[in-house]
N, C-alpha and C positions, 0 to 999 in steps of 0.2 A: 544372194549377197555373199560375197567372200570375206573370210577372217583373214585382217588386217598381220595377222600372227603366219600365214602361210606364205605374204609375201616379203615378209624378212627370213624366214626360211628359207623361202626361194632365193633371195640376195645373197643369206649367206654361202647356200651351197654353191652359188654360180660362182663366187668370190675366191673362196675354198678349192672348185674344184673337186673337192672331195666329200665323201659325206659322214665318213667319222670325224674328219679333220669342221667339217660343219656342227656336227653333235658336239663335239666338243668346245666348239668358240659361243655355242648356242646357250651348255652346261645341260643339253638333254642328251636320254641314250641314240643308241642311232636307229634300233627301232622306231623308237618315235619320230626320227627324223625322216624316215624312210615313210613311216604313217602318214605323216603332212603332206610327203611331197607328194603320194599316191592322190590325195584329197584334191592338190592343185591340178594334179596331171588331170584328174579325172575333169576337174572343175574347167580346165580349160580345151582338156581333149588331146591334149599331146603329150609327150611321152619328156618333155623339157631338158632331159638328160640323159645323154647315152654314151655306155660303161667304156671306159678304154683301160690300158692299162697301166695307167696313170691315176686312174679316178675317175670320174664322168665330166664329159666334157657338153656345153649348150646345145640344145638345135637351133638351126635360123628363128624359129619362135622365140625360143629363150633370149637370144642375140639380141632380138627387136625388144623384147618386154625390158630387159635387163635397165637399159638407162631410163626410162621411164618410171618404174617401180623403186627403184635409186634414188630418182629427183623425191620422190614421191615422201616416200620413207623419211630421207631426210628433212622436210618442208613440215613434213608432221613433228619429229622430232624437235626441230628448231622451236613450235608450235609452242609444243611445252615447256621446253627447256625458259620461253620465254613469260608462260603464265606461272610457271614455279619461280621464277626471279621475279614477282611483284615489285617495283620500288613503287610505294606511293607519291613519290618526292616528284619524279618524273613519268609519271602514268598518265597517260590522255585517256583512259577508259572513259566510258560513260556509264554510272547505275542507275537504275531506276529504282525510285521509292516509292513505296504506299504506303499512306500515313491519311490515318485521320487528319480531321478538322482540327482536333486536338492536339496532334502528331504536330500538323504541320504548326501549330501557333506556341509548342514549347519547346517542341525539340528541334524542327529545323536551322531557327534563329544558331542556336547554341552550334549546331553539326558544322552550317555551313562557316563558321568562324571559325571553327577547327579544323577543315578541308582547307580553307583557304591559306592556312598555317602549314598544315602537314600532308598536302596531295594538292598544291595549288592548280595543278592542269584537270584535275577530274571534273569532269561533271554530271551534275544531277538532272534527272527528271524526275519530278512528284507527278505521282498520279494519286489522285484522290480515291481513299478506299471507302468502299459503299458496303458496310457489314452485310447489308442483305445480297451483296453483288458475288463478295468474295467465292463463294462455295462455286458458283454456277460458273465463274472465271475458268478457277484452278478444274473444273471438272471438261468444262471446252476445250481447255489449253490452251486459249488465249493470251494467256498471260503469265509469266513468270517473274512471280515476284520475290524481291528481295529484301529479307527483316535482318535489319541489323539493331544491335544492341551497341551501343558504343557508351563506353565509359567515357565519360567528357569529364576535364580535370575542374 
């Protein structure tokens, strides 16, 4: 498996051109940048970039990965950028809950009035938790659940 961190190193120095002018848009030394890119050369088996006197310039390898690795990069970033902007207001996400018998007979009633106030597109699935169930769940990994505590006004 390759570290996601050697192909925006890769992007940048292709972008760059250069590989201090890449250390530094990076904010690493160029040692290190030089270290990474040895990792991917090795990783991919080619030599990605070769010196001229300009700075290093792609090989046909590098040329074909380049847009790829780009789209790539960016789809991820967009990724987050769009789980770090949560609005609950307009979120279609879906949570799943586990909630007692108990759970669901006090606290649901009360949640989903509040959802339907302040996240009206979310929705819920309850899954019924089995105390004797939960341990052999979370150890299978079947299951990932989420306990929320929510202050309801």
């Amino acid at each position: 498996m390759i570290d996601l961190s050697l192909i925006k190193v890769f992007i940048i120095i292709y972008e760059a051109k250069n590989i201090s002018h890449a250390a530094d848009r990076l904010n690493l030394s160029q040692p290190s940048v030089t270290y990474n890119l040895n990792r991917l050369r090795k990783f991919l088996n080619d030599p990605l970039f070769i010196r001229d006197k300009f700075g290093v310039k792609p090989t046909k390898l590098a040329q074909s990965l380049y847009p790829t690795f780009r789209q790539s990069i960016s789809d991820i970033e967009v990724a987050i950028a769009a789980a770090q902007n949560f609005d609950p207001k307009t979120s279609t996400k879906t949570f799943r809950l586990g909630l007692s018998d108990l759970g669901e007979i006090c606290l649901l009633p009360s949640l989903i009035q509040y959802l339907s106030k302040e996240a009206p597109l979310i929705k819920l699935e309850i899954e019924e938790i089995q105390s004797n169930q939960v341990e052999n769940w979370l150890i299978e990994g079947f299951w990932m659940w989420l306990y929320l505590i929510v202050a309801l006004p």
